[in-house]
N, C-alpha and C positions, 0 to 999 in steps of 0.2 A: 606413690612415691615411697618406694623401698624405704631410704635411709631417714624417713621421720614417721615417727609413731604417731597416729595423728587421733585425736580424738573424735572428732566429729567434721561433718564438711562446715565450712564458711558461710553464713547465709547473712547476706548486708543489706540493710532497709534501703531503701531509694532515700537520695540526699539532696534534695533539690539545695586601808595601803596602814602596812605598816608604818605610813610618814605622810602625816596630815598633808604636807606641800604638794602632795601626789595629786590630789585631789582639789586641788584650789582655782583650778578653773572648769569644774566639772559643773555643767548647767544644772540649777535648783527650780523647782517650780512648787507653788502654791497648790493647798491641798484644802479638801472645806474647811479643815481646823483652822486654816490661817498657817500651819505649820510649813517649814521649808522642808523637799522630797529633794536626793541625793540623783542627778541621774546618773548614773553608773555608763551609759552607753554614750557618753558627751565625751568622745576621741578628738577636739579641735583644737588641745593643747599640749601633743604628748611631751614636748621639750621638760613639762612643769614634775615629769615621773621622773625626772632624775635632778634632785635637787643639790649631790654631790658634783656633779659637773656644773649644775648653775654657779654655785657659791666661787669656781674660778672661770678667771676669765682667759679663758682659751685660745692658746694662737692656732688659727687653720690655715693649714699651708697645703693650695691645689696642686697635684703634681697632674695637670694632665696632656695629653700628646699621643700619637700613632702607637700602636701597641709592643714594638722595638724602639721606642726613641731613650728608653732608659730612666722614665719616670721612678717605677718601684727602685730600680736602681741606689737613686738619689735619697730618696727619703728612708730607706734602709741604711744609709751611712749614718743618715742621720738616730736613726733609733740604736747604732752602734755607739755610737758617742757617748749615747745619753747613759745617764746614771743609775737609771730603772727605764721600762719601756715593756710595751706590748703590742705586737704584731697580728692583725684579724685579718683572716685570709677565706676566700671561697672554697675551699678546698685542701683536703686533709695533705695534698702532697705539697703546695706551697707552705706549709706551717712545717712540714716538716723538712723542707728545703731551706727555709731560713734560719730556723730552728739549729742544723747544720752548721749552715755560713756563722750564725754567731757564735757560736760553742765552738769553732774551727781559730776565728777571730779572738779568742782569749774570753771572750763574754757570754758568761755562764747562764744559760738559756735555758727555761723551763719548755717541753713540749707538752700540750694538751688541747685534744679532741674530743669527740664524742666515746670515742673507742680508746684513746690512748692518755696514759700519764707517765711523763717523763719526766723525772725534776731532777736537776742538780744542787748540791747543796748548795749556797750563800745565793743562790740566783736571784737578781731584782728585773728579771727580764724575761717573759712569758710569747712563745709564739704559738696563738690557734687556731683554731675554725671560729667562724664570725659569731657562729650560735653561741660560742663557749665564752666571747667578749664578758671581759669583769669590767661591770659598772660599780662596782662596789668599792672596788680599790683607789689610790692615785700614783696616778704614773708621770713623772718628767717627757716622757718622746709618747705616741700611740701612732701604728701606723695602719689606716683600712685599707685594704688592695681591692680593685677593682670594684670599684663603689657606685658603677653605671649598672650594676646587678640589685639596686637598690631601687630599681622598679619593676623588677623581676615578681611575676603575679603569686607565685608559692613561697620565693628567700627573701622577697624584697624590705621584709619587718624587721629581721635578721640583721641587716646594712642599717636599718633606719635607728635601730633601739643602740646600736654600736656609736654613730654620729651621734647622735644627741645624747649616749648615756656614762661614755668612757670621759672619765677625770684625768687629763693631764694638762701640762704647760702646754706643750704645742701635742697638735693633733695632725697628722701626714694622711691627708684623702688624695689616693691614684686610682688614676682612669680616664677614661673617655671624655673629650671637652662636651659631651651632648650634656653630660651629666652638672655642670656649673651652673646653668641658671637657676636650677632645682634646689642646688645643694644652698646655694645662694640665697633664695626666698627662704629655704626652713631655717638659718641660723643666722637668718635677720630680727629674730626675737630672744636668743640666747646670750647675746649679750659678748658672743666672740669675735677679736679681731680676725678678717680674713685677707689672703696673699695670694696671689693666683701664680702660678711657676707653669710656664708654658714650656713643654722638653721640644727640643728640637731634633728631628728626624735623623739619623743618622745614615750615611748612606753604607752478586747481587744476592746478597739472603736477607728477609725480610724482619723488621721487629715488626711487632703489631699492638693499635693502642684502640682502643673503643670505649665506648660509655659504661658499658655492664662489666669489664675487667674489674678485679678487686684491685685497690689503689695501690698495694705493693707490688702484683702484676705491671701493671703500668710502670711502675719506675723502675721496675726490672726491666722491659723493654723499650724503656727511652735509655739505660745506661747504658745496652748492648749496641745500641741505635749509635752512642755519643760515642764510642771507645772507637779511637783511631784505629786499633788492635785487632778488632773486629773484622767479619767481613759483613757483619749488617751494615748495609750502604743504605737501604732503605726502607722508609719506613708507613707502613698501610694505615691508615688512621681516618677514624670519624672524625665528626664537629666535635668531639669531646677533646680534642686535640687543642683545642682553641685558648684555654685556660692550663697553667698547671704545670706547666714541663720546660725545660731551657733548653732545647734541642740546636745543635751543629744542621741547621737545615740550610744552602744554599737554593732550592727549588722547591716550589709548592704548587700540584698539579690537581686540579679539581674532575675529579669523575664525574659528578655531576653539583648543580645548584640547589637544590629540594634537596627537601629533608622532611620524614612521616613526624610530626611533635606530639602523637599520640593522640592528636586530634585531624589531624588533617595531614594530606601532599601540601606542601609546599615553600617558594622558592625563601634562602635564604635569606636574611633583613641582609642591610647596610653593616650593621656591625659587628653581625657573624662573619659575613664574609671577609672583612677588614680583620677582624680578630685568628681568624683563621693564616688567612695570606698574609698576617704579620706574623707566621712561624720560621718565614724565610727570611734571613737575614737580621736576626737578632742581634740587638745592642750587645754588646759584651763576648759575643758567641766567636766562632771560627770567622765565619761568612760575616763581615759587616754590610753586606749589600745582598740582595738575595731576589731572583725570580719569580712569578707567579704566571701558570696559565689552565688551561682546560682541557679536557682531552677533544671534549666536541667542541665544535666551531662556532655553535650557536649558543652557546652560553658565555663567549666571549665577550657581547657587549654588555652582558651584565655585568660581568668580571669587573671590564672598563671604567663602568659608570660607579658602580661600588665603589670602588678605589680612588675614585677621583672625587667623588659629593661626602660632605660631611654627616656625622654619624645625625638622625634626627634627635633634638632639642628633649630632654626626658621631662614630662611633665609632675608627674606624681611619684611618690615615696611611697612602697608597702608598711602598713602597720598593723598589728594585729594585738586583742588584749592580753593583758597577764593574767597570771594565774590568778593574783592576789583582785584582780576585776572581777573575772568570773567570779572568784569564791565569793563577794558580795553579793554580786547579781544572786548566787544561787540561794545565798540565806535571805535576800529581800523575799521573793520567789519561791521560798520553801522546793524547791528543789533538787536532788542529786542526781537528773537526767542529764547528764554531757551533752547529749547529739540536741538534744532542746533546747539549752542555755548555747552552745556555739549557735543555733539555727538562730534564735531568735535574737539575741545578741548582733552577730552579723548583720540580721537582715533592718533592726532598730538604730544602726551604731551611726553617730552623728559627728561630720569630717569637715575639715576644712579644706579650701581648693587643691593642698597640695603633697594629701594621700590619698591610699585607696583602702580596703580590708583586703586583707593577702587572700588568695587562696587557701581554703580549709579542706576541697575535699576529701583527703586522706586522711585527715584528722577526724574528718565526718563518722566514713567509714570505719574504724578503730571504735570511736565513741559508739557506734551502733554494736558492736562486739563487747565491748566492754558495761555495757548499762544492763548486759544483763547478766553480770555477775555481781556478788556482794565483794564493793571496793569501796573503798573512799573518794572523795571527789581529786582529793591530791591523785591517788594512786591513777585514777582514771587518764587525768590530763596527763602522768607522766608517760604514761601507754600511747597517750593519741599526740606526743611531742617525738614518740622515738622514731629513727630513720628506717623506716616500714613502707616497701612498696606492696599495697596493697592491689595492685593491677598483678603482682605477680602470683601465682595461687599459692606454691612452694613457702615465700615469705609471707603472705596473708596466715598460710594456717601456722607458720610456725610461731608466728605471734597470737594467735588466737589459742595453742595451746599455752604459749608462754604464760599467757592472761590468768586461762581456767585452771591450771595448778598452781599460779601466783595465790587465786582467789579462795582455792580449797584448802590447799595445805600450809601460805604462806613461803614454801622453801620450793626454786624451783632446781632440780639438778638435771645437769646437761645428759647423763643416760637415758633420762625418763623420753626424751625427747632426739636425740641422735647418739647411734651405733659407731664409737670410732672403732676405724679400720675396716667400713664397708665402703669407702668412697674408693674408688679404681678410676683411673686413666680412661678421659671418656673418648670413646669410637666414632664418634658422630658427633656431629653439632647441636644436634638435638640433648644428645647428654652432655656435652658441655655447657650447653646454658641450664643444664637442670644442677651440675656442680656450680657454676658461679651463684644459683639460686640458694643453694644448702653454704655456701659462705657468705650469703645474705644472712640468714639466718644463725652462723655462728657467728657474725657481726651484730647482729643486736643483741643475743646473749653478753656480747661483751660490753655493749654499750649499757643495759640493762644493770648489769653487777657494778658500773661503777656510782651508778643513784640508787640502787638497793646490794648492797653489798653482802649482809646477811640472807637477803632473800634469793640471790644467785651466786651461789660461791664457789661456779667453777669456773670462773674466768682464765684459769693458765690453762685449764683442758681445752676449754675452748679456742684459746688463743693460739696453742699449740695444732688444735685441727684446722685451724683456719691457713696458717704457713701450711698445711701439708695441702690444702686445694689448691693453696697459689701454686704447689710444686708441680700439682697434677695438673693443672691449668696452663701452663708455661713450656710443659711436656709434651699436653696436646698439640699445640702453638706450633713448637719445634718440630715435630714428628710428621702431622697431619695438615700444615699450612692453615691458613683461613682466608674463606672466598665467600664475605658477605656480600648483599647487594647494595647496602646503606653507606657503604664507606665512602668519604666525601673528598678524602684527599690522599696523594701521596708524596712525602716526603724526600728528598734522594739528599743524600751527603755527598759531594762531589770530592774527592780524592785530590 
């Protein structure tokens, strides 16, 4: 890879409280002395780690219904109203969509992600990514969006430490009615009242929208997509379409039902496909009624039956520990091995019926890169918490270098590690995804400088190469079309 200096190849092992109340339901067991032993790995009360949201008593109000019926909608008005408020969303382009609407609305809206800070002065109103949720603060309105992702095996901790850990009067959870029973059992012990709000359904040049697109790609080609003005009528798009975008869709046509999840072929669940074919005919949108079919004939009756059965019932919550866990674990333990204290941690940790431990692989992988340098066990975890696909090699090594001139010299600069002005217009698809990979990578440098500020202090360079790949990204798009095999639907705007 030309445009990263790389130090060495990747070589990954195989991976098979500050507040007493934190800890008050953490199992003790007897030791020869008679003394009581702390177990650290006793997760069967996580409600008890946020004792700032205990102390009020919480109104939660369900928004949930078909994924056009206009739940977020509602509960958005309501975080308008409020007098302070904060917005936790899946996805950096929903935060920055409402982020929008309320700064548009006269209400002055803080935006923050992993990657971005946006504040206006006087704001008592924050919209972000669900990681970035402040349990620390207290808010009059709080609203989670799409909170059936709260059993999602890698984000689903993410959703869970949000519910149970953000302080305000009322709390607004939208999504999926699978997701109620669940939500239900876990804040039968917190002490909050709950409301259920059931929404009621309402009745050629191409954009192009995929998974690996950098997120300000994407909303450059949903807006080209939405402009009357235009003549993108329609628009080519994977299951990453499903989440994220407000699209003028009148029709939603499936190429096919399968989809590779990096594990396996295959067919789409109940509530991919529902989440998908609810891009046609959006509440609020042009089209309030909207089409959905297949191109092949035999994937029709699944289409059918999807659409018609409801989403399955979610049993379990992702949860995973904090930092301030680990860090005890690791001084009982006397050690500063990350990939050993995650392994064993995980595979010791003691649940009640209605979590699970999220997926760690990639945090595996990181900690096996990282333990072998001299870090702190902070520094460590913040390495193995960054948005790092480590399945990619291009972002694998660029965080591996990021790591070992973090760990040598303390300063990392964006030269040492990418050449601007060697990225060009890529010719192939092949280099196109080797560009969205090198804006992977100037995506974590940005993410990186905003929790070590001194130690990466080139974030406007960075920031600045990163708009220039969308430019060459969006170039390719326009110029050279795109004809993956994955893409799962297509869009059309009807005129």
């Amino acid at each position: 890879m030309k445009h990263l200096i790389l130090w060495r190849r990747l070589l990954l092992r195989s991976t098979s409280s500050r507040n007493a109340d934190r800890w008050n339901c953490s199992r003790r067991f007897g030791t020869q002395d008679g003394r009581q032993k702390l177990d650290l790995t006793d997760l069967t009360c996580p409600h008890a780690w946020y004792p700032n949201a205990r102390r009020k008593k919480r109104k939660v109000f369900l928004h949930v219904g078909p994924t056009n019926s206009g739940k977020t909608y509602n509960a958005l008005k309501s975080l308008e109203r409020s007098s302070s408020g904060i917005y936790c969303g899946p996805l950096r382009l929903l935060a920055w969509e409402v982020a929008n609407r309320l700064n548009k609305a006269g209400v002055q809206c803080d935006l923050i992600t992993g990657q971005e800070r946006e504040e206006k002065e006087g704001a008592r109103h924050k919209s972000v990514t669900v990681e970035m949720a402040d349990t620390c603060g207290d808010y009059n309105c709080a609203v989670i969006d799409e909170i059936q992702m709260i059993s999602c095996r890698t984000r689903g901790f993410s959703f869970t430490r949000a519910l149970l850990g953000i302080s305000s009067d009322e709390l607004h959870v939208c999504g999926d009615p699978a997701a109620v029973p669940l939500i239900q059992k876990i804040l039968e012990v917190t002490g909050d009242t709950i409301k259920r709000h059931i929404e009621i359904e309402g009745r050629h040049l191409c954009s192009v929208v995929y998974g690996s697109l950098p997120p300000e790609t994407r909303t450059r080609q949903a807006s080209m997509f939405n402009d009357e003005r235009s003549n993108f009528d329609v628009l080519v798009a994977s299951d990453a379409i499903g989440m994220g975008l407000n699209l003028n869709i009148s029709r939603v046509i499936f190429s096919t039902l399968k989809k590779f999840d990096g594990i396996e072929l295959r067919e789409l669940s109940i509530p991919e496909i529902k989440q998908i074919a609810g891009r046609a005919g959006r509440y609020g949108s042009k089209f309030q009624t909207g089409e959905v079919t297949c191109i092949d004939a035999d994937d029709l009756p699944l289409l059918h039956s999807s659409l018609e059965s409801p989403s399955p019932v979610l049993e379990r919550a992702g949860l995973f520990p904090s930092f301030d866990l680990l860090s005890l674990y690791s001084r009982i333990h006397m050690t500063t091995d990350l990939h050993h204290i995650l392994e064993r941690f995980v595979e010791k940790a003691k649940l009640s019926p209605n979590y699970f431990i999220s997926d760690c692989e990639q945090m595996l992988k990181v900690a096996a890169v990282v333990d072998e340098l001299p870090m702190a066990l902070k520094d460590k975890y913040l390495f193995c918490i960054c948005p790092v696909d480590m399945n990619d090699d291009i972002s694998a090594q660029g965080l591996t270098q990021f790591a070992e001139n973090y760990a040598r010299k303390g300063v990392v600069k964006l030269r040492e590690i990418f050449t601007p002005g060697t990225v060009k217009v890529p010719k192939t698809h092949k280099a196109l995804k080797e560009l969205e990979s090198i804006h992977k990578v100037l995506d974590l440098y940005v993410w990186l400088s905003f929790r070590m500020e001194d130690s990466f202090p080139d974030r406007e360079a960075a920031a600045s190469q990163k708009a220039i790949c969308n430019l060459l990204i969006e170039e390719f798009l326009e110029n050279f079309g795109w004809r993956p095999t994955n893409m799962k639907m297509v869009g059309v705007r009807h005129r």
